[in-house]
C-alpha positions as CSV (number, residue, x, y, z in Angstrom):
1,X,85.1,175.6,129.7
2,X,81.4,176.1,129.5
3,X,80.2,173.8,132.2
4,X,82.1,176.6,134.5
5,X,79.2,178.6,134.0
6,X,76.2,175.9,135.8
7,X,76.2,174.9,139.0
8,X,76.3,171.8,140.1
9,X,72.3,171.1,140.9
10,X,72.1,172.4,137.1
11,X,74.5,169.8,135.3
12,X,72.5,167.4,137.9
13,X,69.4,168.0,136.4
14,X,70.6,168.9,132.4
15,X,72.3,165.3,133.4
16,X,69.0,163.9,134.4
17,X,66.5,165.5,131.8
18,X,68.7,164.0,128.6
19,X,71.8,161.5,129.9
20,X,71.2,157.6,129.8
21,X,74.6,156.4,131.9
22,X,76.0,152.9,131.0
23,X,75.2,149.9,133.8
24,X,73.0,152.5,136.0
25,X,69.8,152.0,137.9
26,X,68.6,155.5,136.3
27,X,65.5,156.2,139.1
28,X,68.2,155.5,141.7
29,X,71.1,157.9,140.3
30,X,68.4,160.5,139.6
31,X,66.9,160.5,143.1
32,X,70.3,161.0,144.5
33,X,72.3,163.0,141.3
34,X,75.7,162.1,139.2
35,X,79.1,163.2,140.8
36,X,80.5,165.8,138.5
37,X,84.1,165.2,137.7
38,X,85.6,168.4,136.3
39,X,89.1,167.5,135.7
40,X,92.2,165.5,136.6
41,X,95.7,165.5,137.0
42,X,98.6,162.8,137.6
43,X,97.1,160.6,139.9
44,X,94.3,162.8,141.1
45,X,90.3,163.6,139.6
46,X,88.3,166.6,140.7
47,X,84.8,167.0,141.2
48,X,82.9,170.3,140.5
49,X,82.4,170.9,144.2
50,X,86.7,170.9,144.3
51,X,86.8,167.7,146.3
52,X,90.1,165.8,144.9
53,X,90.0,161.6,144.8
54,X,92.8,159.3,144.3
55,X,91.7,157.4,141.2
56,X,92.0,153.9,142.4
57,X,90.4,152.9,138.5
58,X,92.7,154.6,136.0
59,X,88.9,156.2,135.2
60,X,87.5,152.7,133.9
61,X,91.0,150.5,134.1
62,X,92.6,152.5,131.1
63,X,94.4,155.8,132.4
64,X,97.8,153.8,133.0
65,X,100.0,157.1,132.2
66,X,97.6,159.3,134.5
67,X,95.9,162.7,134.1
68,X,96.9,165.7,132.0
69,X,99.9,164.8,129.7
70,X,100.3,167.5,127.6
71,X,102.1,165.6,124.6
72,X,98.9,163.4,124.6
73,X,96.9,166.5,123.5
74,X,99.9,167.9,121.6
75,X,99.3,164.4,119.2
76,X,96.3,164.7,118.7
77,X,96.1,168.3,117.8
78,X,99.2,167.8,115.5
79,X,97.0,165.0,113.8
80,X,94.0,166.7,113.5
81,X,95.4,170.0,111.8
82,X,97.6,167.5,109.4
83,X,94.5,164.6,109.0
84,X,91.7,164.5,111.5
85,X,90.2,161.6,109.8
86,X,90.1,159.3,106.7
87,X,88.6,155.5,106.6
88,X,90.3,152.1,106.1
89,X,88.5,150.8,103.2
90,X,88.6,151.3,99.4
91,X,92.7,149.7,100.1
92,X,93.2,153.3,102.1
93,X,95.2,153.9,104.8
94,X,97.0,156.6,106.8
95,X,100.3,156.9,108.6
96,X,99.9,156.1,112.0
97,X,97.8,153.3,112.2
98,X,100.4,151.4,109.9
99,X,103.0,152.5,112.1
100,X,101.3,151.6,115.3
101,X,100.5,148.1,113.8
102,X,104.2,147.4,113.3
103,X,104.8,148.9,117.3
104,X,102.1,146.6,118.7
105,X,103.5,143.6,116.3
106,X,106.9,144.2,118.5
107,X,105.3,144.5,121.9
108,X,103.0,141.3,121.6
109,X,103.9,137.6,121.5
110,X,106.0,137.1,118.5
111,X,103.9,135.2,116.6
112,X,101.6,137.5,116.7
113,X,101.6,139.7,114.1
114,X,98.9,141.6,112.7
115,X,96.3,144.4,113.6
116,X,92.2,144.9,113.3
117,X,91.6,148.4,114.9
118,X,87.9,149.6,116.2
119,X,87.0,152.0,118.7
120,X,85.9,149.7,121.9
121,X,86.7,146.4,123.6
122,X,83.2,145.2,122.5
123,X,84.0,146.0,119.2
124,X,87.6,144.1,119.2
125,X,85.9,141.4,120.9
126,X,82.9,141.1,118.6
127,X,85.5,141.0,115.8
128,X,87.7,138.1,117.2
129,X,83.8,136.0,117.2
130,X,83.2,137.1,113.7
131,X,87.1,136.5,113.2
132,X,87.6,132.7,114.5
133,X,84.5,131.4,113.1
134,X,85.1,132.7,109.8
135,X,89.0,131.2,109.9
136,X,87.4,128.1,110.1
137,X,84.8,128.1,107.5
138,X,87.9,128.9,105.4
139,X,89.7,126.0,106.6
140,X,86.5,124.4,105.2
141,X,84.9,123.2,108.5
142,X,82.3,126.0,109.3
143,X,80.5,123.5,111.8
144,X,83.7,124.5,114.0
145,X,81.7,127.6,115.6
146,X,81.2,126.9,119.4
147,X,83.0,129.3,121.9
148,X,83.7,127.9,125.4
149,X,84.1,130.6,127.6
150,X,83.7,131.0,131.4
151,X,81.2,132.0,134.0
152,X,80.9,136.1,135.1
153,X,83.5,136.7,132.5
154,X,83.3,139.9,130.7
155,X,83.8,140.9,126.9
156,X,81.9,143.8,126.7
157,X,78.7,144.9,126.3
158,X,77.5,144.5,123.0
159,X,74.9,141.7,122.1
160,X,78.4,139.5,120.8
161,X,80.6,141.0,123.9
162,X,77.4,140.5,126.1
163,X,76.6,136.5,125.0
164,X,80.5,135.8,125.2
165,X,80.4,137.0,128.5
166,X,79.2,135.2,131.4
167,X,77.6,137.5,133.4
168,X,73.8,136.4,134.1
169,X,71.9,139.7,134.5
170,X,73.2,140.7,131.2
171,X,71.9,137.7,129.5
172,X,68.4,137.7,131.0
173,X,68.2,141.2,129.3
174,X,69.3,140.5,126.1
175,X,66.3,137.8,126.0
176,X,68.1,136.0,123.2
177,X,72.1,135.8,122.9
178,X,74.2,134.6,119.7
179,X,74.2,131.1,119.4
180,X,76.7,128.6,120.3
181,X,78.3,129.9,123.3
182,X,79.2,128.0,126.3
183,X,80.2,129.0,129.9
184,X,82.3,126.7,132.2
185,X,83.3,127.2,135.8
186,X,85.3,130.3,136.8
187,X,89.1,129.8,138.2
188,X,88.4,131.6,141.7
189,X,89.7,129.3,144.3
190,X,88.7,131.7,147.1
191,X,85.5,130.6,146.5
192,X,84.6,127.2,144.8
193,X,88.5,125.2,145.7
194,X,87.4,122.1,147.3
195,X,88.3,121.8,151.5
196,X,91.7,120.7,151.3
197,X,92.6,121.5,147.8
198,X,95.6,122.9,146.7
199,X,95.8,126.1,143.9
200,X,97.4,123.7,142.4
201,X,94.9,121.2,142.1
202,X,92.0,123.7,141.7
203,X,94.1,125.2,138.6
204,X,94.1,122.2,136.9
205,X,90.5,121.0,137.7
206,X,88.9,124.8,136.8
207,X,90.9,123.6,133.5
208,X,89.2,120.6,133.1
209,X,86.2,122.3,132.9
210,X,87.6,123.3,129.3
211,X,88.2,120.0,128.5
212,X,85.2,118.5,129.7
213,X,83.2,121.4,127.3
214,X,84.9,120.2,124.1
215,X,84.5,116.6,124.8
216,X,80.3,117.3,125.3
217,X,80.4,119.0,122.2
218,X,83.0,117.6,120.2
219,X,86.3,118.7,119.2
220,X,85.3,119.3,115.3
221,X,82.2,121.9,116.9
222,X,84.3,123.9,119.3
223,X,86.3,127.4,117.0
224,X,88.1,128.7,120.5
225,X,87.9,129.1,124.3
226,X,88.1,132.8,125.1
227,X,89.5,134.4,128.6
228,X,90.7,137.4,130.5
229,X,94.1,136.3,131.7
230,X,92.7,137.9,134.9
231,X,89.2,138.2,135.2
232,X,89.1,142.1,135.9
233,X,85.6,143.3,135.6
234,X,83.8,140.6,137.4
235,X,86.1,140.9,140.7
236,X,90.4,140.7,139.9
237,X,89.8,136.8,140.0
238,X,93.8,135.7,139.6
239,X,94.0,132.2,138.8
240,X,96.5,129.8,139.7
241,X,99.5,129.2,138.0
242,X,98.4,125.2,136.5
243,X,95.7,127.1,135.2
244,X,96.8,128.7,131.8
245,X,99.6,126.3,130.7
246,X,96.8,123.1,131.5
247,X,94.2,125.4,129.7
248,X,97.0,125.8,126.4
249,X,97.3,122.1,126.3
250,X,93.6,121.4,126.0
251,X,93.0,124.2,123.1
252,X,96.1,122.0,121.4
253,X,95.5,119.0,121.9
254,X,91.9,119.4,120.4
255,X,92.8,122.4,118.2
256,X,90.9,124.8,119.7
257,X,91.7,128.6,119.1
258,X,92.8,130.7,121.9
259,X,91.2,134.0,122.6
260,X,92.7,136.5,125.3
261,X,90.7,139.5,126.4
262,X,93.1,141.7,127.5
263,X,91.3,145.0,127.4
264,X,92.2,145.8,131.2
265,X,95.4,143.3,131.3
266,X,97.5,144.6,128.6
267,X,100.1,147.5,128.0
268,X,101.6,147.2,131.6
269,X,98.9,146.5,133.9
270,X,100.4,142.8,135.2
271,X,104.1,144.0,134.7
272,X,104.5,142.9,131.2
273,X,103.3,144.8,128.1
274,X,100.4,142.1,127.9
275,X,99.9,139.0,130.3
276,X,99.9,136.8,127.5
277,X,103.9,137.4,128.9
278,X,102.9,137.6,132.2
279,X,101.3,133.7,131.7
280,X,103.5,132.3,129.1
281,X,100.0,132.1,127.0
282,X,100.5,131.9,122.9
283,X,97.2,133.1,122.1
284,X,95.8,133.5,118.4
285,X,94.3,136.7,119.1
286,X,94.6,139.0,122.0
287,X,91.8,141.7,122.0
288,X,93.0,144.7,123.9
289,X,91.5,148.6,124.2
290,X,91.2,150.8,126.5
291,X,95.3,151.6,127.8
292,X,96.6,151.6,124.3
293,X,95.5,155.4,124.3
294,X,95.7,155.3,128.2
295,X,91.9,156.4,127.6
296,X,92.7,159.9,126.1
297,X,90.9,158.6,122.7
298,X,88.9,155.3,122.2
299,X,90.4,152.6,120.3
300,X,90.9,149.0,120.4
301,X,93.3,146.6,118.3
302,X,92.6,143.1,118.1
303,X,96.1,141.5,117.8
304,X,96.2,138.6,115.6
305,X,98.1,135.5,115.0
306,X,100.0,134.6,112.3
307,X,98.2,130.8,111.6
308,X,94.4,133.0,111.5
309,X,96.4,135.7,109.5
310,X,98.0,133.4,107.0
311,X,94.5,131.9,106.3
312,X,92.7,135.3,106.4
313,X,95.0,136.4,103.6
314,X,95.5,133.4,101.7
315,X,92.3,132.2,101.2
316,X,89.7,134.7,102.5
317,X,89.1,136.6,99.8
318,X,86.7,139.9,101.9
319,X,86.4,140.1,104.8
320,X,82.8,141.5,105.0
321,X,83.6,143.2,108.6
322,X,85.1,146.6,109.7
323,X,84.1,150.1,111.6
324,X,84.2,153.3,110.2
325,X,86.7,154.7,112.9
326,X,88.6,151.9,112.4
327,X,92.3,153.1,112.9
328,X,91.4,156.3,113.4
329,X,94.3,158.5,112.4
330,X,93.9,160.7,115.5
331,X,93.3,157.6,118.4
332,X,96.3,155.9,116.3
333,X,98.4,159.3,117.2
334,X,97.5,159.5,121.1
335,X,98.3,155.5,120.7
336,X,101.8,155.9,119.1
337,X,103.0,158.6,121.8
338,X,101.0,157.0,124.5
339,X,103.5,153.8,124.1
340,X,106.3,155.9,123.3
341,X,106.1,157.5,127.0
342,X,105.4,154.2,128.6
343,X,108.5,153.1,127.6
344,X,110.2,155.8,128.4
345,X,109.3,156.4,131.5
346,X,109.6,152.6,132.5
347,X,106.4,151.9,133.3
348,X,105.9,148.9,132.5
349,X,109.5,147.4,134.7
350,X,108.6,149.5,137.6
351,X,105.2,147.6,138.1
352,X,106.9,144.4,137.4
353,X,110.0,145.2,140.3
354,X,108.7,148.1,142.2
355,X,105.7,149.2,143.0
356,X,103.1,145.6,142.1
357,X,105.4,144.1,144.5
358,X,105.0,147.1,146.8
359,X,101.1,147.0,146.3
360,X,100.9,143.7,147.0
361,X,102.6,144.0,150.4
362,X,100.8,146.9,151.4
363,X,97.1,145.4,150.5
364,X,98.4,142.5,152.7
365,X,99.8,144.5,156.0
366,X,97.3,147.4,156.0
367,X,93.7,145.7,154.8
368,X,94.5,142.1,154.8
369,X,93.8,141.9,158.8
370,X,90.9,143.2,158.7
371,X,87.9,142.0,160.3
372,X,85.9,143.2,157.2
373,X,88.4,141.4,154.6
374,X,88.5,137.7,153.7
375,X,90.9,138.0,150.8
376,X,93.2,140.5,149.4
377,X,95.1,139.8,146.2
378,X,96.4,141.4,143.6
379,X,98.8,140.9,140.5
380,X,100.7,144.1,139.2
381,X,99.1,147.1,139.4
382,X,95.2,145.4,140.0
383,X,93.7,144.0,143.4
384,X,90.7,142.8,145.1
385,X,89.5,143.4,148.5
386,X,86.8,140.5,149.5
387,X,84.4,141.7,152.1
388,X,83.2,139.0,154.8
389,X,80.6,139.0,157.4
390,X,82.8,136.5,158.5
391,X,86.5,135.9,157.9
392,X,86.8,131.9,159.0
393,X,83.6,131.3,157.0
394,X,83.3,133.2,154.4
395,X,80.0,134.1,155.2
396,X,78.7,137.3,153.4
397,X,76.6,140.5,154.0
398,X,72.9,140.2,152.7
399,X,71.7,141.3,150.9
400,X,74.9,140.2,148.3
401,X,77.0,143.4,147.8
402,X,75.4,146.0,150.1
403,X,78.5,145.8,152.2
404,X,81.1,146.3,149.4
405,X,78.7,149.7,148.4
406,X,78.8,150.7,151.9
407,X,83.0,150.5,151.8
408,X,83.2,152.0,148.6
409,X,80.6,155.0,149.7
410,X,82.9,155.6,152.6
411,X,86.1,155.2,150.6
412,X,84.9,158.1,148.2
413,X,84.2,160.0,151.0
414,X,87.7,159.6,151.7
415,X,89.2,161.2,148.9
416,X,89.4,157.3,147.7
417,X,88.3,156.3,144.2
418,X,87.4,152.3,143.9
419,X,84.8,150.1,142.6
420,X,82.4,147.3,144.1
421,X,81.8,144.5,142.2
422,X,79.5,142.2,144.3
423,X,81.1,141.7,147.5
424,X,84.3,142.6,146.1
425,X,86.1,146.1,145.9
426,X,88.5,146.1,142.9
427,X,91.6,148.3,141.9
428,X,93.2,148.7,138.9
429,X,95.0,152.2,139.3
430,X,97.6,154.1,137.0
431,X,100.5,152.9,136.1
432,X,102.2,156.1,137.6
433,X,101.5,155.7,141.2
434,X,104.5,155.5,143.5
435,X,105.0,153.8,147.1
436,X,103.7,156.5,148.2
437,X,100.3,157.0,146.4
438,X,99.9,153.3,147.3
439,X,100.3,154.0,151.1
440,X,97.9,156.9,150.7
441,X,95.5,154.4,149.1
442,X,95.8,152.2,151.5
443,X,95.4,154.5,154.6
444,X,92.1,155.8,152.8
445,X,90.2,152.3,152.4
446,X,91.3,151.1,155.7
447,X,89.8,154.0,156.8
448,X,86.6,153.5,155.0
449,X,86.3,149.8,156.3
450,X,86.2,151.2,159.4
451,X,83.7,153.7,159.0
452,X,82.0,151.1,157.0
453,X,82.2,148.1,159.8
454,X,81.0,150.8,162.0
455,X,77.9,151.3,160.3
456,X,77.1,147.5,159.8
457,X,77.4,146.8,163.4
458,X,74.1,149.3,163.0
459,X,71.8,146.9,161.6
């Protein structure tokens, strides 16, 4: 490879002089220069210095069959020499993304049938907006356009993905999001359950929060209420089991369209191939990205239901909407053989029996204890780690998050890839790791707490 022939202080800088990263402070990552990662295999990345991490992020929550899989490239270099690329428009199409469609039609939910491709989870998601609201101007009430969705929630981050989401700094710098979007309370009992409430209880009030949106508004304003099953990006936020049945009854009883963001739940990650199973949810679209391809090629398919798809087809005449790499014949490849290995490695049943019950028990006996850590939970194959100044409390570092960057510093440092998220470290690794990758996990970040607690008894 070419980068073999700069150094590392020379990417740094080539990095620095031309590269704007996603969600950076660029001064900040300047002043102190980008980690170089190299390569990867299984389980494992590389940096260019030859230091080798345990990716505890499946890169960005997508990498669910791991590193270097040969018939992933062998796909797409197939696909390429045969088609590397022709659009979906002009009533064109090319073999695999008609034959993925029909796949992902018998993975999802059963009534869900059909398939919108694009290249990102902001793209799927700014499609099911576009999608819902124009289902019901065909059903002749286009004043049914509000979307209810939920506080630090996160769609993505184009100006749609950004305004459906419900994270605050990202709306203060978009200075103007789409119209006629809503954001009710969060179902994170950790935090904001009422002393003496039950998950039970919380569930069903966090759900009422729903309700309580459609009734301001009106049931004849409200299109949908969108959600992550799990809310990944804005800290693993698992909520209780009322919550998703009580939340289907609302959308109902006022028919309301149900939206599920499962760009980091689905294709294995909660031990079902989405955790529309996982929930018992019917949604009437599921947006998903990201581990379709396991990240070896970007695409996202928004997976719709047969009522929007009846309409759709029946009376929608165009459908003034679509991507130029939409179904991408190379992305659909990697896809197709991407699922294919899932399934036959078992991926998806060995999170479900083996190793997210493992996880779970490990988080709790080797970082649940300690002094550091409020909260550890986890569903599948993704966790949370909530760091306390104070366990009985609850009380938190200040400034908000330094703590968590401190850990995650450490856990780096440690040959230990993870994410801070506030005052919460997340994990979301891939699908492949074994009992014992997860112990080796877990012996790194209790090591970094420690290093980590260390240093804060410093200040």
């Amino acid at each position: 490879m070419t980068y073999q022939n700069y150094s590392l202080k020379q990417l740094q800088q080539i990095d620095a002089a031309h590269h704007l990263h996603p969600f950076t402070d660029h001064k900040e990552m300047r002043e102190a220069g980008s980690r170089i990662i190299t390569h990867a295999n299984g389980p494992f990345i590389y940096d260019s210095e030859g230091m080798e991490i345990l990716d505890g992020m499946a890169g960005l929550w997508c990498v669910n069959i791991g590193y270097g899989r040969d018939e992933l490239a062998d796909a797409a270099y197939a696909q390429m020499k045969e088609l590397p690329y022709y659009n979906s428009f002009f009533k064109c199409s090319t073999p695999t993304p008609v034959l993925l469609a029909k796949k992902l039609a018998e993975l999802a939910p059963k009534h869900v049938n059909q398939v919108i491709y694009g290249s990102s989870g902001s793209e799927a998601n700014d499609t099911a907006l576009r999608l819902v609201r124009h289902y019901w101007a065909l059903e002749g009430k286009p004043e049914k356009n509000r979307i209810i969705s939920r506080k630090t929630a996160y769609h993505g981050s184009t100006i749609a993905g950004a305004s459906l989401g419900g994270m605050e700094p990202m709306h203060k710098q978009l200075n103007g999001a789409v119209p006629n979007i809503v954001h009710v309370m969060m179902p994170y009992a950790y935090e904001l359950a009422l002393p003496g409430e039950s998950d039970h209880d919380f569930g069903l009030r966090a759900a009422k929060a729903v309700e309580d949106a459609i009734l301001e508004a009106g049931a004849d304003k409200v299109a949908a209420f969108i959600g992550e099953p799990v809310m990944g990006a804005g800290g693993v936020k698992i909520p209780p089991m009322s919550y998703w049945p009580e939340v289907q009854r609302i959308c109902r009883k006022y028919d309301v369209l149900l939206m599920l963001d499962e760009v980091i739940t689905g294709y294995g990650r909660t031990g079902e191939w989405f955790a529309a199973q996982t929930f018992d949810i019917e949604p009437d679209t599921i947006t998903t990205a990201k581990a379709l391809t396991s990240g070896y090629q970007p695409l996202s398919a928004l997976l719709v239901g047969d009522r929007i798809a009846a309409t759709l087809v029946e009376k929608g005449g165009e459908f003034n909407h679509g991507y130029t790499y939409a179904g991408h014949p190379v992305a659909c490849a990697v896809a197709l053989k991407n699922l294919e290995i899932m399934e036959r490695e078992g991926l998806v049943d060995r999170v479900k029996n083996d190793t997210g019950p493992y996880f779970a028990k490990a988080l709790q006996e080797h970082i649940g204890g300690h002094d550091l850590v409020g909260e550890v939970r986890s569903i599948g194959l993704m966790g949370a780690i909530e760091i306390v100044r104070d366990k009985a409390t609850k009380e938190r570092f200040l400034p908000a998050g330094s703590a968590a960057v401190l850990v995650r510093d450490h856990a780096i440092a440690q040959g230990m890839m993870l994410r801070a998220t506030g005052d919460t470290m997340i994990l979301s690794p891939p699908l492949i790791w074994t009992r014992e990758t997860i112990d080796m996990a877990c012996g790194r970040i209790a090591k970094a707490l420690d290093l980590a607690q260390a240093d804060l008894r410093k200040r």
